[in-house]
C-alpha positions in Angstrom: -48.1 -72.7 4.4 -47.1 -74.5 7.1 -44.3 -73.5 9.5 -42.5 -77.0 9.6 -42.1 -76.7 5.4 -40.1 -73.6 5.1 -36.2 -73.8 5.3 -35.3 -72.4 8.6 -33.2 -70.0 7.5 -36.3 -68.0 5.6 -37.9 -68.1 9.2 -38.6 -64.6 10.3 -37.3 -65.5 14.0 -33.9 -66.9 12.4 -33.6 -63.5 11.0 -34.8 -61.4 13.4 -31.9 -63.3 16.0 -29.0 -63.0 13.5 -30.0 -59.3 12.7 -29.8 -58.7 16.4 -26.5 -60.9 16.9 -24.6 -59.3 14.0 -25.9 -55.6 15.5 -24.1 -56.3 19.2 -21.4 -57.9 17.7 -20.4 -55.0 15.4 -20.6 -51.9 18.0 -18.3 -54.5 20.7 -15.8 -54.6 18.4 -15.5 -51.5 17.4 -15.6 -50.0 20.6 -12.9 -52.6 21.6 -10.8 -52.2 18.8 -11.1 -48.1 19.1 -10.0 -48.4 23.4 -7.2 -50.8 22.5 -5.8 -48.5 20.4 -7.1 -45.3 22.8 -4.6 -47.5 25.3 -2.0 -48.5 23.4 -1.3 -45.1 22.8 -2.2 -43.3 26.0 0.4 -46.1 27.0 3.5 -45.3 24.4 2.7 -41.3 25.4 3.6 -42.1 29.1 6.3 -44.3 28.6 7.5 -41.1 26.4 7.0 -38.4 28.8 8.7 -40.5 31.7 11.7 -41.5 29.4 12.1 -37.6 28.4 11.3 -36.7 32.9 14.5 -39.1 33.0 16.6 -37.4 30.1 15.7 -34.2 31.7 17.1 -35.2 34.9 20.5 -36.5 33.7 21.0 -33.9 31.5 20.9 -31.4 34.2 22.7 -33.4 36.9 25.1 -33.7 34.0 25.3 -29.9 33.1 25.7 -29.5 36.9 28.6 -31.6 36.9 30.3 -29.9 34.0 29.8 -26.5 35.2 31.4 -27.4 38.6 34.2 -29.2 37.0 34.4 -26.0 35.1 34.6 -23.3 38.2 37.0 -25.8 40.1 39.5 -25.6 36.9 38.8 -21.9 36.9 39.5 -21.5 40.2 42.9 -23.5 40.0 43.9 -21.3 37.0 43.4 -18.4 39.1 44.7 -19.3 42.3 47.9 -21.4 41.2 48.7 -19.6 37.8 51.7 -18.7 38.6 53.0 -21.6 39.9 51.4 -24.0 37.2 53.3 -21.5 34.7 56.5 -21.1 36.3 57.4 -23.7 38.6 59.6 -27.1 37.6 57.3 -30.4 36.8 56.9 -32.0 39.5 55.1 -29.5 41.2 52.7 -29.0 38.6 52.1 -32.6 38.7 51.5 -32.5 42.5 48.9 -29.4 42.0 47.2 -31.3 38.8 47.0 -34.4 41.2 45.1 -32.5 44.3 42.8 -32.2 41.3 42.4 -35.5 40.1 41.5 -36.6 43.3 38.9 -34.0 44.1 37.1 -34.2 41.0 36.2 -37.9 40.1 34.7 -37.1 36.9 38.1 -36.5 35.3 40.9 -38.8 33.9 43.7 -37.0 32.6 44.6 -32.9 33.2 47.6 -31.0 31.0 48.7 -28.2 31.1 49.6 -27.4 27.7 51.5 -23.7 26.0 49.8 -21.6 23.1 51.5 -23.7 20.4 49.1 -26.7 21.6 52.4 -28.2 23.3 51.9 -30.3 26.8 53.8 -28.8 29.3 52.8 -31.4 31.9 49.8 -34.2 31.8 48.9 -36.1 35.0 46.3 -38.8 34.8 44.6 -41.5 36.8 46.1 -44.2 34.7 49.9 -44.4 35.8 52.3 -45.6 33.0 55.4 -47.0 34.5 58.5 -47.2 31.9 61.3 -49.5 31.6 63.8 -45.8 32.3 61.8 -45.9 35.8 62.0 -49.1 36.8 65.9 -49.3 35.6 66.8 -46.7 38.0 66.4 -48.7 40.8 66.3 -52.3 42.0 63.6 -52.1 44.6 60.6 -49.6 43.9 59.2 -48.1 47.1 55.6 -46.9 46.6 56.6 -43.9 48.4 59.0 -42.5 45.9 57.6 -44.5 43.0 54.7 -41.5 42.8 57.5 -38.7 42.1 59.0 -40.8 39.5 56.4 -42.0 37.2 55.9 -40.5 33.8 52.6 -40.1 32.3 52.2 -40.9 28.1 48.9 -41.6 27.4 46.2 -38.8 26.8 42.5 -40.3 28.4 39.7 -37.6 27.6 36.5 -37.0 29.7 
């Protein structure tokens, strides 16, 4: 037989070149398919492992915060028991406010008895009541800060 009568897709060199095209073809993409995914999730794992680096960080900056927070309230319990326990309000508030400035973290201190009862609360957010502002007709900010009145409870 004669090469020009048989179909060109019986041709032994049309099937020797798609047997060959097919065999690279199926190896790249299966090598490419395998290191996208290699990648993908070498990629997720680091994004992981820095996200938990960052939590770690936080956490303890965090738990170094609270513990200070912690020994500077213990170490106003010790030092000004007495006079948080026994002395008239406004002193109290004045101690409780040296605090509130020194720690930033916190928004509202009390003081309160075994019952659960507040004694005294001081917080950064002043309330200023219609009784205060009644007492007199001009309100210097210098003796407005002894007479305010705190109501609202603001937890950390």
């Amino acid at each position: 037989m004669k090469t020009g009568m048989m179909p060109w897709k019986q041709r032994i060199k049309v099937r020797v070149l798609v047997f060959g095209i097919l065999m690279s073809i199926i190896p790249i993409l299966f090598i490419s398919l395998t290191t996208f995914n290699t990648v993908n999730y070498k990629f997720k794992e680091t994004i992981r492992e820095q996200n938990l680096q960052r939590a770690t960080v936080i956490a303890s900056e965090l738990q170094d915060s609270i513990t200070n927070i912690t020994e500077s309230l213990t170490n106003l319990t010790h030092v000004n028991a007495i006079a948080l326990i026994e002395n008239n309000n406004s002193d109290k508030e004045q101690i409780l406010n040296i605090v509130l400035r020194k720690e930033s973290y916190l928004e509202d201190i009390k003081i309160i008895d075994k019952n659960l009862k507040s004694l005294v609360q001081v917080s950064r957010r002043e309330v200023i009541t219609d009784d205060i502002l009644n007492k007199k007709n001009v309100i210097d900010p210098k003796t407005l800060y002894k007479d305010y009145t705190v109501s609202m409870f603001f937890s950390l």
